[in-house]
C-alpha positions as CSV (number, residue, x, y, z in Angstrom):
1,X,0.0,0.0,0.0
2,X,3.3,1.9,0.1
3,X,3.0,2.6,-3.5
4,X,0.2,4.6,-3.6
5,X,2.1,7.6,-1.6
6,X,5.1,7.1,-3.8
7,X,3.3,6.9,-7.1
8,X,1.4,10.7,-6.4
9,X,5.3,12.5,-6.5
10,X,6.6,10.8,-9.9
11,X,3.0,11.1,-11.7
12,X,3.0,14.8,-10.2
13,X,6.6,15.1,-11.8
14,X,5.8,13.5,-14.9
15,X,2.9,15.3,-15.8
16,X,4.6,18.7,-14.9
17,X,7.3,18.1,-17.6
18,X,4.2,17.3,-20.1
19,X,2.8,20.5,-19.1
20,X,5.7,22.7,-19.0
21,X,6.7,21.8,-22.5
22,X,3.3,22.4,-23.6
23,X,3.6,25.9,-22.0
24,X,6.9,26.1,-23.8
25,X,5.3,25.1,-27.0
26,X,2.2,27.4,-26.6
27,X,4.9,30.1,-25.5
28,X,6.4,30.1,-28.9
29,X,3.4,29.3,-30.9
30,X,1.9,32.5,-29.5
31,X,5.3,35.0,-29.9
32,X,4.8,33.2,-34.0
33,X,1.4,34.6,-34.2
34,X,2.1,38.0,-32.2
């Protein structure tokens, strides 16, 4: 039952990388259009 309070941090992690680059992406996408 251990895992479930170490699988929160690294999912957590993971899906902050996903939405950082998508942030990234947007970031650029939107100084293409400006």
């Amino acid at each position: 039952m251990d895992t479930t309070k170490k699988s929160p941090r690294p999912v957590d992690r993971h899906v902050g990388g996903r939405v950082r680059m998508r942030r990234m992406m947007l970031g650029m996408s939107q100084e293409k259009l400006g």
